[in-house]
N, C-alpha and C positions, 0 to 999 in steps of 0.2 A: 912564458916569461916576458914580462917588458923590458923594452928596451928605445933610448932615445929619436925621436921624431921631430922634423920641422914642415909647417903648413906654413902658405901667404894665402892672402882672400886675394882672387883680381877681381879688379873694380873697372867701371866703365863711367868714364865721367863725359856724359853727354855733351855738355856747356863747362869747360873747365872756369871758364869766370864765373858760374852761380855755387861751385864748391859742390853741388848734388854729386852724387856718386849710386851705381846700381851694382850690387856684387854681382856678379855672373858669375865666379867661379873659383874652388879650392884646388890645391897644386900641395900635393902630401911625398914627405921624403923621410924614408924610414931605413935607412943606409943595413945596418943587422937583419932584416926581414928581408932585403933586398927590393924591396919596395918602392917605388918613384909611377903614382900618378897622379891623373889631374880629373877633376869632374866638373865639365861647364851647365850651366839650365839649358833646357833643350831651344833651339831658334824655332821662331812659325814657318818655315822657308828656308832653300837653300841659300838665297840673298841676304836674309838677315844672319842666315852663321856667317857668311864669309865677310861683311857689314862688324858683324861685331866681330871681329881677327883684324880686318884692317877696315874702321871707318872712313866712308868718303868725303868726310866732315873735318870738323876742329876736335872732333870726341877726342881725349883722351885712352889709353890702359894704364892703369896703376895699377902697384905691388901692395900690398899692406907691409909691414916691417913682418920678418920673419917671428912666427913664435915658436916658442920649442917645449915640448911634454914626454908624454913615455907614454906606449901602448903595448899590448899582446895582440893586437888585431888589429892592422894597418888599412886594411879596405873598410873592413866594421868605423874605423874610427874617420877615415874618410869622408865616407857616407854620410857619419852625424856630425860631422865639420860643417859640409854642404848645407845638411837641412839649417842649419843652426845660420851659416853666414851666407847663405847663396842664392835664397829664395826668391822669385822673381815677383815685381810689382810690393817688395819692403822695404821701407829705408835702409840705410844703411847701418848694419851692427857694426859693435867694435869687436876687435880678434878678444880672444882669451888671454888672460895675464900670458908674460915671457914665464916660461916652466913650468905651465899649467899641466895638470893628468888628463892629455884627451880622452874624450867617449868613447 
């Protein structure tokens, strides 16, 4: 049975005055499944995960605005959130319309 779900994309904005942004990572909350995680791309290094949690830079983390759909498989739909907004080394996607049917 589905049932209502809200994803954000976090984004990594390396140089916030050039507007570039890197998604790193979806954040899935499926409140009836009991479902709440989050799936980042993997770092080459310990330094770079803890780099990208907290830059020693001017970088940025952005939220995307929340969007909201419906699923029967909350880790399944997770999963093709990521592939879809998270991928590393690709511009930036925009999220899925507000009360889109996640994958």
């Amino acid at each position: 049975m589905k049932h209502p779900c809200q994803a954000i994309v976090i984004r990594l904005a390396r140089d916030p005055a050039s507007g570039e942004v890197l998604n790193i990572g979806v954040v899935l909350l499926a409140r009836e499944h009991r479902f709440f995680e989050a799936r980042f791309t993997p770092p080459s290094d310990m330094t770079n995960a803890v780099r990208r949690i907290v830059p020693d830079d001017d970088a940025s983390l952005l939220l995307s605005s929340p969007v909201s759909g419906v699923t029967d498989h909350p880790a399944r739909t997770l999963r093709g959130l990521f592939e879809r907004y998270a991928t590393l080394n690709e511009p930036s996607a925009t999220p899925p319309p507000h009360n889109a049917e996640m994958p």
